[in-house]
N, C-alpha and C positions, 0 to 999 in steps of 0.2 A: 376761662370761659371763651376768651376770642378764640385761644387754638382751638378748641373743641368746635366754634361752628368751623372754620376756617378746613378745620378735616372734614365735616359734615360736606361743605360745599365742594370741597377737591371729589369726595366718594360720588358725590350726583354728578358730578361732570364727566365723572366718568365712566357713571351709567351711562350719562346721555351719549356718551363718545359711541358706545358700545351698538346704542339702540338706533342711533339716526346714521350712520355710516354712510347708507344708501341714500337720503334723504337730507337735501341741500336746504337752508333753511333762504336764503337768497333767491332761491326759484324753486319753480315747481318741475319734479321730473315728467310728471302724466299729464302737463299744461294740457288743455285743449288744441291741437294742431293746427293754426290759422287758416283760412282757405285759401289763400296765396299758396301756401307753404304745402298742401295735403298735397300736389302730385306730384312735387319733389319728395318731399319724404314717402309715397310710394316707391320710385323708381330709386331712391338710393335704399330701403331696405331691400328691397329685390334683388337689385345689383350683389349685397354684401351676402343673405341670404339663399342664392342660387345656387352658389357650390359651381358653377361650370367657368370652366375653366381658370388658370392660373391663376396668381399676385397682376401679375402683369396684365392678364386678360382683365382684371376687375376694374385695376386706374386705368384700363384705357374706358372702359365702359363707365367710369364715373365720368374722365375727361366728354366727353362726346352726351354728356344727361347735360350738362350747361346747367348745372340743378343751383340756386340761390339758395346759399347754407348761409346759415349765423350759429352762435355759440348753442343758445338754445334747440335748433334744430339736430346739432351734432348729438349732444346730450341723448336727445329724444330717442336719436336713431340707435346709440348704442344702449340705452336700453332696453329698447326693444328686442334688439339683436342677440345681447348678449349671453341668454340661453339657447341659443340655437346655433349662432352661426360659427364656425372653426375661427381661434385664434388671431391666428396668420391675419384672417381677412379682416376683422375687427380693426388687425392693427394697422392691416394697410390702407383702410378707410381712415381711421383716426389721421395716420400721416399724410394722406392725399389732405385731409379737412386741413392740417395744421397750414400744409404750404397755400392753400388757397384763402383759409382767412389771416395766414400771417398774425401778426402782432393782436388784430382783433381776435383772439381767441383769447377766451377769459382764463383765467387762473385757475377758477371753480369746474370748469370743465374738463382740464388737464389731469386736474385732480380726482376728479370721478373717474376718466378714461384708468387712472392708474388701479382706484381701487376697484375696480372692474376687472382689469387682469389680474387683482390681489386675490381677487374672489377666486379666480379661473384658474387659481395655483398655477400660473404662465410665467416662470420665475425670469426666463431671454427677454419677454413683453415688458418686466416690471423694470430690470436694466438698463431697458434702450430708454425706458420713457423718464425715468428718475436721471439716470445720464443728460436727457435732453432737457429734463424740467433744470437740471444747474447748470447747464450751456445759456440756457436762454432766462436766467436770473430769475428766474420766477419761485413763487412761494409756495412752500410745501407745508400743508393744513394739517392741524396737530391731528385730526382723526382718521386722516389719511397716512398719516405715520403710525397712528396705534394697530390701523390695520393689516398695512405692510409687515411691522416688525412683529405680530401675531405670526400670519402665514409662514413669515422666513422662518420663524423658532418653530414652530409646527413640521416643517418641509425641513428640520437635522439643521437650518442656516443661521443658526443661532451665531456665530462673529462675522456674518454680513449685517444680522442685524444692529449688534452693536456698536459695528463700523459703521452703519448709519447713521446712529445716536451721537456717534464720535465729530463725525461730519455735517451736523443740522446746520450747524452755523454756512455754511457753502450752500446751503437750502432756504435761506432766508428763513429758517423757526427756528424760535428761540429754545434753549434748554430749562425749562421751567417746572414747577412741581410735578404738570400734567404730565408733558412726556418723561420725565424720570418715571412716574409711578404707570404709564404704558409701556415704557422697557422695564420694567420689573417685574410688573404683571406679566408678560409674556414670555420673560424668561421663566420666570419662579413656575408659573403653569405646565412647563415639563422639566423641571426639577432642577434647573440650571441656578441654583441657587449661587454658586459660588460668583460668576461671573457677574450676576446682578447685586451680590452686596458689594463687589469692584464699583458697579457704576453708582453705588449709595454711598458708597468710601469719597469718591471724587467732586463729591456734589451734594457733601452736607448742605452745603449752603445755600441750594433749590429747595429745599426739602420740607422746610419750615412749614408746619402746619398741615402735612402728610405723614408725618411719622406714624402713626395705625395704621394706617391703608397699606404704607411701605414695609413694615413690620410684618402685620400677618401675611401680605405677598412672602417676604422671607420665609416665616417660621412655616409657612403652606409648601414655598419651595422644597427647603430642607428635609419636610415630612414627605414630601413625594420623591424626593431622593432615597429616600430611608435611611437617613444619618442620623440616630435620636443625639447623641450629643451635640450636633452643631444645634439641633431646633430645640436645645432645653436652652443652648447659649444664647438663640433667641430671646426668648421666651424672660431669662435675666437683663436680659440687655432693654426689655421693653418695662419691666419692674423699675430699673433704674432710672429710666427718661420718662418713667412714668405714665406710661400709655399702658391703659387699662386690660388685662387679659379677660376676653370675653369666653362666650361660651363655643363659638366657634374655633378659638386658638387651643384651649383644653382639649376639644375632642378633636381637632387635626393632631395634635400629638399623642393623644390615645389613641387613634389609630394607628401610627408611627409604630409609637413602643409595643402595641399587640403584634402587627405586625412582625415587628424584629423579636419578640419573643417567642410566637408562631414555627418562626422558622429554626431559633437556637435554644429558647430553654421555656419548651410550651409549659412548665410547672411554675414557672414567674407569673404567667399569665394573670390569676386572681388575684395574689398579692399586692404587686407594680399597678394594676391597674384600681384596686382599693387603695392603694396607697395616693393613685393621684385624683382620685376621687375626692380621698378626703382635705387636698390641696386647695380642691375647687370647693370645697366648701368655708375653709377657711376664709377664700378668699371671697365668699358671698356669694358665690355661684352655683347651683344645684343641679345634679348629672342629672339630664333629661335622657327619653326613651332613646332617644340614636346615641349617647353613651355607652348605657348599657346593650344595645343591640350591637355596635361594636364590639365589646366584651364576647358576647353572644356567638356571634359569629365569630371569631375565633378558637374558643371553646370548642363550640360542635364542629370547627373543621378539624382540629383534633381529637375527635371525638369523647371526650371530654361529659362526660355524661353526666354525672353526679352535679359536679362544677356547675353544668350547664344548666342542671336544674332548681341547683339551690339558688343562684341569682338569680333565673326569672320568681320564684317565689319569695325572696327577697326584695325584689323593685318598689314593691307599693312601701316599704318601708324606710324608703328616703323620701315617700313622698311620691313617685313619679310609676302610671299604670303601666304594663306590659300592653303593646298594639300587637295587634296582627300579624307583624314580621317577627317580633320578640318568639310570641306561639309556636308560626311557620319554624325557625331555625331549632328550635328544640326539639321538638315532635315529629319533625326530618331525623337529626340524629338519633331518635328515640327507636323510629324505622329501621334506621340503617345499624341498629345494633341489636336491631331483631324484639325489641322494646316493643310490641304491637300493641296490645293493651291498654300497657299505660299512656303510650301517643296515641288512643284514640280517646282514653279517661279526660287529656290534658285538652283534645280538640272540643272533647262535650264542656270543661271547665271555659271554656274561651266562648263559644255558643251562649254558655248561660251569661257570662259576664259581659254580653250584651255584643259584644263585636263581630263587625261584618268582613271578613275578608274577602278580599281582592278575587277574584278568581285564579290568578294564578298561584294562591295557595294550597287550593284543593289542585289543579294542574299537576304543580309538580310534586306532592305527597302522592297522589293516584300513582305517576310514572315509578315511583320508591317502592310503592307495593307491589305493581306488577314484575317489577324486576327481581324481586323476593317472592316472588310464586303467591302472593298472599292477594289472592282477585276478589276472595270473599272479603276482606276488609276493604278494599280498595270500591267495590259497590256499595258497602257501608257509608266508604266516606262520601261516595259520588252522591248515595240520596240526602245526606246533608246538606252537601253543595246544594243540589236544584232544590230546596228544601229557604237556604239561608242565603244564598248569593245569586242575584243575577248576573247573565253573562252567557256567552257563545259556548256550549254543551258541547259543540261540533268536534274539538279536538279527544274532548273526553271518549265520547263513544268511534273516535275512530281509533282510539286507545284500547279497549276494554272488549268490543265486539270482535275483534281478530284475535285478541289476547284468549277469551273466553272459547271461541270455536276451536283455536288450534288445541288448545287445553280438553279436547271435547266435548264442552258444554253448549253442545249448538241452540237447545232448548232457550236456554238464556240468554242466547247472542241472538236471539231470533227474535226477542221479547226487546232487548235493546234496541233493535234495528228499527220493529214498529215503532215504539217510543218513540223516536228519533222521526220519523215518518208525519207522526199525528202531531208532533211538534214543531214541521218545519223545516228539519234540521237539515241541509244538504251535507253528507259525507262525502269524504274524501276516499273513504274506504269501498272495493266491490263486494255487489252485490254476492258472486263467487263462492266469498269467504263464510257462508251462512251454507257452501254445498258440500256433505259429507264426502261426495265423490271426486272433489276438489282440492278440499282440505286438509291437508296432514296434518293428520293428531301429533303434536308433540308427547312424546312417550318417556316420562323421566328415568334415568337409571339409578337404581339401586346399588350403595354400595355390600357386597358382599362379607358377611363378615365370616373369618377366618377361625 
């Protein structure tokens, strides 16, 4: 029961790392600006914000402002700054502030400066300043490390970061649950799995009471690699220490293994993933709608038609309805295999069964039909839309009314146009395209038979 809160409280901290980055809980970034302080902090963001002239031309015009900075003012300034003003200058402000308040510059504020270049993907900025934050012994904040070693593994610098991790102790932060499971987290998130169960290898012994959090980072790494054997090795490995497979580690690995069998033997597809379906059931867990829309989606990009169909008609039979997207990816394939009927039979079944789709269902089923020459279903589908979904028409009829006039049906594209008119709707499309003597008719060719 203690490990179970003990991971609970490691996963909110690590939310919280996540959420407050920007946001010091020791001070406030948007303080009120004191009125001593409002015509210094005018004149140094102008200074850093003017762009004229050099690095050099800037600290000489900070030297010559005589502006009375404190930590908090620093702060102030680069936030303000730091969507607008170039790099360079940010940084040359920051190091002008360092040498003039010396040692009185706070820790908290070092650390902001940093994660402000972390933001600015300024990988030279984050260098000099981490270089200088361990010259000058000062302390580097676990959220300011979750951020940095983000960015690095984001930006390919995936063994600077870990050279990080390796080196905290020369940073004054300690190696603890939190940072192991922020360099896991940011490795595993682009599939660098191998390298971060190195740092879980080295560091059993931080770990204590994150083993979930550090697990599914793995088994999510190793599925985003697409290696299913190492994420089933997972996956046992989390069986035996006994941390629970939930419903999120299931379907990171079904989508792995569809994946991998999408690409080399799409006839495993329904089998493999019934098979671990009913794994998850063994084990208490019941395939919800993104299970099977996984499934789904794999299927119909092998176009997969039958398969595709008998599982969505199959869903309600574990229990869990078919949404929306379930509908959309089938009734897509249904189109694109010339299926027209029956994806519009499946779109009236989904209507009745009370469901609202998104607007980008009928979007991009319209786009499937016009590229199939088929405009009279594709107006079929469109009066359903305005019929059942609200939403911006504006792309539809700037779809349908070119599509429809070049086809010669100006009559009708003229009839949309008003519609579109009385409704508000600004098109993207001209007016032009409604003029016969404008127009070219597309003229399909017949093949000739011999």
């Amino acid at each position: 029961m203690l490990s179970v809160l003990k991971s609970k409280l490691d996963n909110s901290l690590l939310q919280l790392i996540q959420v407050c980055r920007f946001q010091r809980l020791s001070f406030s970034l948007y303080s009120t600006i004191p009125p001593e302080q409002s015509s210094d902090y005018q004149k140094l963001c102008h200074f850093v914000l003017s762009g004229i002239g050099g690095l050099d031309e800037l600290e000489a015009s900070l030297n010559s402002s005589k502006a009375s900075i404190s930590s908090t003012l620093v702060t102030q300034i680069l936030d303000s700054c730091k969507t607008q003003a170039h790099t360079r200058r940010l940084l040359r402000f920051f190091s002008w502030s360092r040498k003039n308040l010396n040692s009185k510059l706070d820790d908290e504020v070092f650390n902001y400066a940093i994660r402000v270049f972390a933001e600015k993907k300024d990988l030279t900025a984050l260098d000099i300043l981490l270089s200088d934050l361990q010259k000058e012994h000062r302390t580097l904040e676990t959220e300011t490390f979750s951020l940095v070693t983000e960015i690095l593994v984001k930006m390919g610098k995936e063994d600077e970061a870990v050279g990080l991790f390796k080196n905290l102790d020369k940073f004054r932060c300690s190696k603890d649950r939190i940072t192991v499971s922020a360099i896991v987290h940011a490795l595993c998130a682009k599939g660098h799995a191998k390298k971060a169960e190195g740092v879980v290898f080295h560091h059993k012994n931080k770990i204590f009471g994150a083993e979930p959090c550090i697990y599914r980072n793995l088994l999510y790494g190793w599925c985003v690699h697409g290696n299913v054997n190492e994420a089933r090795r997972i996956m046992n490995e989390m069986k035996s220490l006994g941390v629970q497979l939930d419903l999120f580690c299931f379907n990171t690995f079904l989508r792995c293994l569809c994946k991998r069998n999408l690409k080399f033997n799409p006839s495993a597809l329904v089998p493999e993933a019934s098979n671990l379906m009913m794994e998850m059931n063994f084990n208490g867990i019941m395939p919800n709608t993104v299970s099977f829309n996984i499934l789904l989606s794999c299927l119909c990009s092998t176009r997969r038609v039958k398969e595709s169909y008998r599982i969505l008609n199959s869903m309600k039979k574990f229990g869990c309805s078919p949404d929306w997207v379930s509908y959309y990816l089938v009734v897509r394939v249904l189109y694109l295999t010339g299926r027209f009927g029956r994806g519009n039979k499946l779109v009236d079944e989904m209507i009745e069964a009370g469901l609202i789709p998104k607007p980008r269902f009928f979007y991009d089923l319209i786009g499937v039909l016009c590229g199939f020459e088929r405009v009279g279903h594709a107006l079929q589908l469109f009066e359903r839309m305005k019929k059942r979904c609200e939403g911006d028409y504006g792309p539809v009829y700037d779809l349908l009314i070119p599509k429809l006039c070049r086809g010669g049906d100006f009559e009708k594209g003229k009839q949309l146009w008003d519609d579109a008119m009385e409704r508000g709707i600004v098109l993207r499309c001209s007016r032009d395209v409604l003029d016969p003597s404008i127009t070219e008719v597309f003229k399909p060719k017949r093949k000739v038979e011999e």
